[in-house]
N, C-alpha and C positions, 0 to 999 in steps of 0.2 A: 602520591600522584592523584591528580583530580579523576575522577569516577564520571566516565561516560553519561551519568544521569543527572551528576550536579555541573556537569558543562550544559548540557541541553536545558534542564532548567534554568540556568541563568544568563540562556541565549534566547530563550522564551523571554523571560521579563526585559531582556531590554530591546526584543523585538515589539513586546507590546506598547511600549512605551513612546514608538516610535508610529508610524501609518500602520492601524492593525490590517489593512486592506489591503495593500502591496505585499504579497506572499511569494517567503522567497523561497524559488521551485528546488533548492538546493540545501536546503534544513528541512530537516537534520539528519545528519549524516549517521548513517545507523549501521556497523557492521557486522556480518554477522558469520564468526568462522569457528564451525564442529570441533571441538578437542576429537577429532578421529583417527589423530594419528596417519592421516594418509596424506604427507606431503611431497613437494619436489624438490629438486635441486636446482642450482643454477643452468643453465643450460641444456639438461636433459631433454628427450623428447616431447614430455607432457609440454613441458614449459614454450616450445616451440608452436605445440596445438593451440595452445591458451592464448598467448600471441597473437597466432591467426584470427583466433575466436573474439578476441577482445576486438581486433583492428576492425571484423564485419561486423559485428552485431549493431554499434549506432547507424548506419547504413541503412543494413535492409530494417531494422525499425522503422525508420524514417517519415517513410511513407502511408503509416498507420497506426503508429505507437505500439506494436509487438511486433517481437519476432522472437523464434528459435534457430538455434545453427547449431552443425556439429561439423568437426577438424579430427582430421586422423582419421586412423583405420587401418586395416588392410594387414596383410602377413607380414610386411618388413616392419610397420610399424603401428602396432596395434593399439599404443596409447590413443582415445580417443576425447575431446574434450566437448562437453554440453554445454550449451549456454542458452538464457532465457534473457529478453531486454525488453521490457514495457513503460510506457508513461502516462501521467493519470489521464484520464478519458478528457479532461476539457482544458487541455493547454494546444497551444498552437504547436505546428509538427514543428517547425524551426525553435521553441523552444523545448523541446521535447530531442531531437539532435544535439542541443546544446548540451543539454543535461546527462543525455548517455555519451557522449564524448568527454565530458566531466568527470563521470564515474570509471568510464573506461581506462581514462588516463590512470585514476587514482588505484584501478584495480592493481593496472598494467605494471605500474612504478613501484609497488612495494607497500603503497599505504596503507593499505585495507587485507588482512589476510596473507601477509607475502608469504609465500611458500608452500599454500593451504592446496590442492588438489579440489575442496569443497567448501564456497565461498560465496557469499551473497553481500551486495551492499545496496542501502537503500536510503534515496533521498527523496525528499518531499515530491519531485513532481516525476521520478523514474526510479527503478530497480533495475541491477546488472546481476544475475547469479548466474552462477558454472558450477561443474563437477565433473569427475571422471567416471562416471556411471549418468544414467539417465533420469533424470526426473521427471520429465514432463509429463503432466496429465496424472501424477501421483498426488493422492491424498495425502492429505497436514491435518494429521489430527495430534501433532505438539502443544506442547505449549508454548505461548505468543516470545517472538523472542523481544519483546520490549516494549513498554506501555509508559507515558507520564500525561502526568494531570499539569494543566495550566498553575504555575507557582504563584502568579500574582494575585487572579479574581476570582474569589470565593463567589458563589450563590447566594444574594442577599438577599431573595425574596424568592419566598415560598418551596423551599430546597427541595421539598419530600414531593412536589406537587412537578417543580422541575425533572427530577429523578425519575416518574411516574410517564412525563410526556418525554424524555431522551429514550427511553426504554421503548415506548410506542414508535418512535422514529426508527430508531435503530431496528426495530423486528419491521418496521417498512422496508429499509433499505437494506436487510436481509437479503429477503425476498426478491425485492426486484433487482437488486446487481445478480442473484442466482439465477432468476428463473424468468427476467421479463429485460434483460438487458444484451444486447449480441457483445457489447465488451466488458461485460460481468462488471458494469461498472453502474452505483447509482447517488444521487445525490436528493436531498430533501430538507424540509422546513418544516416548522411546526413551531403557533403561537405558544407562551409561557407567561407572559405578564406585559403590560403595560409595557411600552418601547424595549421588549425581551424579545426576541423569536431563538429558537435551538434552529441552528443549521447542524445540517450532517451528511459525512460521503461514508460508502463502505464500496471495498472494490476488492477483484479477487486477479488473480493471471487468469489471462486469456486460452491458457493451455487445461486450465478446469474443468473438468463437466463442471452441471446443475448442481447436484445433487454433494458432489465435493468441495463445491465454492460454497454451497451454505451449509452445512458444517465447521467448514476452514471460520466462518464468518460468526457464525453461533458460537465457538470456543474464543473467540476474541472480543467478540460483547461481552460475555458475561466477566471477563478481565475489567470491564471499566468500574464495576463497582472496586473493585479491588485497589486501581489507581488514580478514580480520578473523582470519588463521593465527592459531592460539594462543591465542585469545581466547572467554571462554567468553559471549559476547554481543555478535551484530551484527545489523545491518538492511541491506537495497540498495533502492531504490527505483529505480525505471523509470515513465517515464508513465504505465501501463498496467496494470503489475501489482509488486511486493514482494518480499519475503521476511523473515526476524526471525527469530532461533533466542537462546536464555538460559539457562541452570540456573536458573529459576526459573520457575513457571506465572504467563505473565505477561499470560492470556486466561482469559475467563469458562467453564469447560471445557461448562457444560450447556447454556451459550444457543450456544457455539459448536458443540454436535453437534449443537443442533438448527438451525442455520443450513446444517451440514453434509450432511443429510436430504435426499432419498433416498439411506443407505449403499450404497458399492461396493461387486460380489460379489470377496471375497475371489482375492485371489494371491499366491505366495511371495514374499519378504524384506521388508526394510525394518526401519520400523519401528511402533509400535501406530497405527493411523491410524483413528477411530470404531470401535474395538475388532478390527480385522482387520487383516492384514499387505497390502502391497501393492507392487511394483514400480516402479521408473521411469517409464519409457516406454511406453505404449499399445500394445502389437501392430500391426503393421500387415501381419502377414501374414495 
C-alpha cells in the first residue's frame, strides 16, 4: 500500500505543476489517530457524543474560525466527548465552514480514525480534533506528527544562505503567532535572492497560551531541517501548532494582517513580519 507520505509527495508535484497560487484549502489530508487503545463501538454512547460534536463544531466555528464544544456528561451518562475546530487565520469564514463540514463528514463516516475515541485530522486551511478526555489549553511538547519537504524544487541558489534567512523568518513568526498575535496566528517574508522571496506562516490553536504556542512552535521548526534541507517548500504539523515556508505567497496577505491585528512593537532582525522586523524568542529578562 502507498505510504501517506509518498501520496502527499506526489500530490505536491502535480499540484506544483499546475497554478502554484491557487491553494487548495483541503491538502493534505493529514490523520492523525493514537495507537491508545481507547476505542468505541458502533452505537455506544461515546459514539452518539461524537456525533453530536462533530454535527456542532463547523457551526459555532463559523463565525471566527475556532471553536471548542463538549457532548455528554452527567450521571446516566458520563461518556463525554471534546472537540476542538479552527481554520487558518486568512481564509474567508465561508470557506473556512466549507472546510470543517469536509473534515467533519470525513470524521464522522469512518474515514479518518474510525473507532478511535482520540482523533485529530488536518487539512490545509482547517483542523477537526476530539477525544474523550480534555485537551484544551494542554501543552504539545510531542513530537511533530508529520513534516515533508517540497519533492520537486531544490534551492538552486545560494542554499546555506537560504537556510540562514528561512531560519530568521521562522524565529519571526515564532514570536509573533505566540506572543503578538490574538489568533496565534502569523505570516511573513523575507528577500533571498534575485526574483526569490521566502514566504512563511506558523500558527498554533487558539486554545494555547503564549508561552505553550511557542514551544509547540520551536519543536516544529527545528523539524524542518530534518525534512525539508534544500528544499524551497515545506510544512510540519504538530497537534497544536504548524509551520509552512514556499517561494511563493501561498496566503491571502490582507485578510492575514488583518487576522494578525493587534501589530507587535517592533525589534531587531528577522524578517518583514506585518511590516516590522522582529526577533526570536520573547525576553525574559
Amino acid at each position: 500500500m502507498i505510504s501517506l507520505r509518498i501520496l502527499l509527495l506526489l500530490c505536491w508535484s502535480l499540484r506544483l505543476a499546475g497554478t502554484a497560487n491557487a491553494d487548495d484549502l483541503v491538502w493534505p489530508q493529514i490523520p492523525y489517530c493514537p495507537q491508545d487503545n481507547m476505542n468505541y463501538t458502533h452505537g455506544d454512547a461515546f459514539q452518539a457524543k461524537l456525533d453530536a460534536l462533530l454535527s456542532s463544531l463547523p457551526a459555532a466555528a463559523a463565525s471566527s474560525g475556532f471553536a471548542t464544544n463538549t457532548t455528554g456528561g452527567g450521571a446516566v451518562t458520563p461518556d463525554q466527548a471534546f472537540g476542538l475546530a479552527q481554520c487558518r487565520g486568512d481564509i474567508t469564514l465561508s470557506d473556512c465552514r466549507a472546510c470543517l463540514n469536509n473534515t467533519a463528514r470525513e470524521m464522522a463516516g469512518g474515514g479518518a480514525c474510525q473507532g478511535r475515541k482520540n482523533a485529530m485530522l488536518v487539512h490545509e486551511g482547517c483542523l477537526l480534533r476530539y477525544s474523550n478526555a480534555s485537551f484544551f489549553g494542554a501543552p504539545d511538547t510531542g513530537d511533530p506528527i508529520f513534516s515533508v519537504g517540497n519533492v520537486q524544487n531544490d534551492v538552486s541558489t545560494q542554499p546555506e544562505k537560504f537556510a540562514s534567512r528561512l531560519s530568521a523568518l521562522m524565529g519571526n513568526l515564532t514570536w509573533k503567532a505566540a506572543y503578538g498575535s490574538p489568533r496565534k496566528f502569523a505570516v511573513g517574508e523575507v528577500y533571498h535572492a534575485a526574483f526569490v522571496t521566502i514566504y512563511g506562516m506558523a500558527r498554533c490553536t487558539e486554545d494555547m497560551g503564549a508561552d505553550d504556542c511557542y514551544l509547540c512552535l520551536q519543536i516544529v521548526v527545528k523539524t524542518i531541517p530534518k525534512c525539508c534541507t534544500g528544499k524551497e517548500g515545506g510544512r510540519v504539523f504538530a497537534r497544536s501548532c504548524s509551520v509552512r515556508f514556499e517561494v511563493y505567497r501561498f496566503y491571502n496577505e490582507e485578510a492575514a494582517e488583518a487576522a494578525m491585528s493587534p501589530a507587535s512593537p517592533p525589534s531587531p532582525g528577522g524578517g518583514r513580519v506585518n511590516d516590522s522586523d522582529h526577533t526570536g524568542p520573547r525576553s525574559t529578562g
